[in-house]
N, C-alpha and C positions, 0 to 999 in steps of 0.2 A: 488631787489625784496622786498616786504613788507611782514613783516609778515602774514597778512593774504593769501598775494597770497601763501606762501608757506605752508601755512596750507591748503589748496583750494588741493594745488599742492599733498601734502602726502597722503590727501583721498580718490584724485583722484588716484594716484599710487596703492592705498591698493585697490580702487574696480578693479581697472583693475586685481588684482592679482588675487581678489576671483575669477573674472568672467573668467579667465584664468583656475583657478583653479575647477572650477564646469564644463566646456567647456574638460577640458583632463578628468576627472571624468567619464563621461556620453563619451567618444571618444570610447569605445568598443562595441558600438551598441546596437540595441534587438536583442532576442536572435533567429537565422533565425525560427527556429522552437519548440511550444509547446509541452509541455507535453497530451499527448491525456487525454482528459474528459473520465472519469470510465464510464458515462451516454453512451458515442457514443460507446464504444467497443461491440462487440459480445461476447453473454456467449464462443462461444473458444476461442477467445483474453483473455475474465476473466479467463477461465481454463488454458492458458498457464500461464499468469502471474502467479498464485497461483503455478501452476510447476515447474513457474524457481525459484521461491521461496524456495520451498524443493528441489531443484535439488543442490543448493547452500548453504541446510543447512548441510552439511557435509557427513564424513566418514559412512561405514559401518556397525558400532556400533550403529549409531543412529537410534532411533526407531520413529522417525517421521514417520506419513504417505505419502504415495504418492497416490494425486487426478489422478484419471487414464484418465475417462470419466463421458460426463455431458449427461446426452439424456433429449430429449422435456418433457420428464414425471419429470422433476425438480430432480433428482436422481444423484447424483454421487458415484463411485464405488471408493475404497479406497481399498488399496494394500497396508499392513503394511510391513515396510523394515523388511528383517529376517524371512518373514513367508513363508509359504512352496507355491510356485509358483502358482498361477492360483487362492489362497483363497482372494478372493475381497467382500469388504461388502460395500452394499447399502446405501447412507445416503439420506435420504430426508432433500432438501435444505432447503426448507421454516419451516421443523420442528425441523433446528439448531438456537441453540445460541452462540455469538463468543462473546469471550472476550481476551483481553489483559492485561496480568501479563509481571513484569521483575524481575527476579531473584537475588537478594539483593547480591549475593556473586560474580557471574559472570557480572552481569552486563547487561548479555543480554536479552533480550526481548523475550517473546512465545504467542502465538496464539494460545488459545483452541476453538476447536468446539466440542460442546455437546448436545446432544439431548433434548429437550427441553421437549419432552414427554414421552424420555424413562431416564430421570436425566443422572447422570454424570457416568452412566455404560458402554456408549460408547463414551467416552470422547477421542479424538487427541487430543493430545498436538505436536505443531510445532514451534519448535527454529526457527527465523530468524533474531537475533542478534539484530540493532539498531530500534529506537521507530518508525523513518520513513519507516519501511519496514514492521512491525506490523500493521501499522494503514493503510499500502498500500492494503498489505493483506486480513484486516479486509473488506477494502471499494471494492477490488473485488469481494469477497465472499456475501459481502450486495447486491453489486447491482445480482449479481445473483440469489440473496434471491430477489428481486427487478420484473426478471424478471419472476422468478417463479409465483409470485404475480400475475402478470397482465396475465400471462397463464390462472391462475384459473378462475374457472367460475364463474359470477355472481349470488347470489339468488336474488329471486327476481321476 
């Protein structure tokens, strides 16, 4: 063999390798099924999501709220943990703002909703620990601020 055959020969070995090697790479498929579009859910698919959220942000102690119910009138009722059974307060959706803070010591992430026209005197604050579960948060809570939206009426 010549030298150049066996240089021919090694690159030709080395592509097969990559191509081998890209071929076992991509060998576990797509994935059979998507994550559902925040767009297609229904404001109760966005209100569970947002409950398993605080259902999951812990113990007894925590004074996170829990979203109870959404009605057509863009309103949800909040039931703070700890407080005496049956006192639920009104928020109106499209008159919150949400933001997301992460707490420098612990590490974890929170979700505040605060009223935009009554300031930050009715402010939750809701621990959900990592940054993809805040910003999950935030986007079902938008889009139901979303759908509020399109409820309202036109002037005009």
């Amino acid at each position: 063999m010549t030298e150049i055959s066996r240089f021919r020969l090694r690159w030709f070995a080395l592509l097969l390798a990559c191509a081998g090697a890209l071929c076992l790479a991509a060998c576990d498929g797509y994935p059979q099924q998507d994550a559902p579009r925040t767009t297609a859910l229904s404001p109760a698919a966005h209100l569970a999501a947002l409950n398993a959220y605080l259902r999951g942000d812990a113990g007894p102690a925590s004074e996170a709220p829990r979203l109870l119910a959404y009605d057509s009138a863009c309103e949800l009722e909040v039931e703070e943990r700890g407080s005496a059974r049956g006192q639920r307060t009104p928020l109106e959706i499209d008159a919150m703002r949400i933001t997301v803070s992460r707490d420098k010591d612990s590490g974890r992430y929170a979700v505040e909703l605060a009223s935009a026209t009554l300031g930050d005197s009715r402010a939750y604050r809701v621990e959900v620990g990592a940054w993809v579960d805040a910003v999950a948060f935030r986007a079902h809570f938008q889009q139901l601020q979303m759908v509020c939206a399109a409820q309202r009426p036109t002037e005009g």
